[in-house]
C-alpha positions, 0 to 999 in steps of 0.5 A, a space after each residue: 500500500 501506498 500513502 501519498 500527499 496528492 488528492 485522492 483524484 490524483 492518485 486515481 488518474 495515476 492508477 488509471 494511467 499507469 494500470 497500477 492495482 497498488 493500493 494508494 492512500 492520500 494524507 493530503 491532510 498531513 497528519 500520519 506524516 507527522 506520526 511515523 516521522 515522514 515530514 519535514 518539520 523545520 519551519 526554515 526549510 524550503 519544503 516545510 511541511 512537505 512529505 519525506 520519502 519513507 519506507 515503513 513494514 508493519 504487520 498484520 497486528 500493527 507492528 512497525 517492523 520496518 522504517 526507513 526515512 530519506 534524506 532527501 525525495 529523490 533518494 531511493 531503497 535499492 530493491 535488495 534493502 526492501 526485500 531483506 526487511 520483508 524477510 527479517 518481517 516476516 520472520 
């Protein structure tokens, strides 16, 4: 599942182009960024307010199992980090 700032249209209009069954959420009213740490809160920055690329695993019970925060949004989780932390998931 994914979680995105965008409105809920939006993200629809992207599942409808791009012909994604991913589950996606908005959280266009911020407020389960600040909750996992996935906002940029200095009032001095540029982007303040703005969503961090984040990672997160939690099971079934609402464990995070997983958290990984970017510095920056254009900083990606190589595939192989992913895939790791699902297996040390579900273990």
């Amino acid at each position: 599942m994914g979680v995105s700032t965008d409105h809920y249209l939006a993200l629809a209009a992207w599942q409808k182009d791009q012909k994604s069954r991913q589950l996606l959420l908005s959280d266009m009213g911020r407020k389960m960024l600040p909750a996992y740490g996935a906002m940029q809160t200095d009032e001095a920055s540029p982007v303040y307010r703005y969503a961090k690329r984040a990672y997160f695993i939690i099971d079934k019970s609402g464990t995070v199992k997983f958290v990984k925060v970017m510095d920056r949004g254009t900083d990606l989780l190589e595939p192989n980090e992913v895939l790791a932390a699902l297996k040390a998931a579900a273990s």
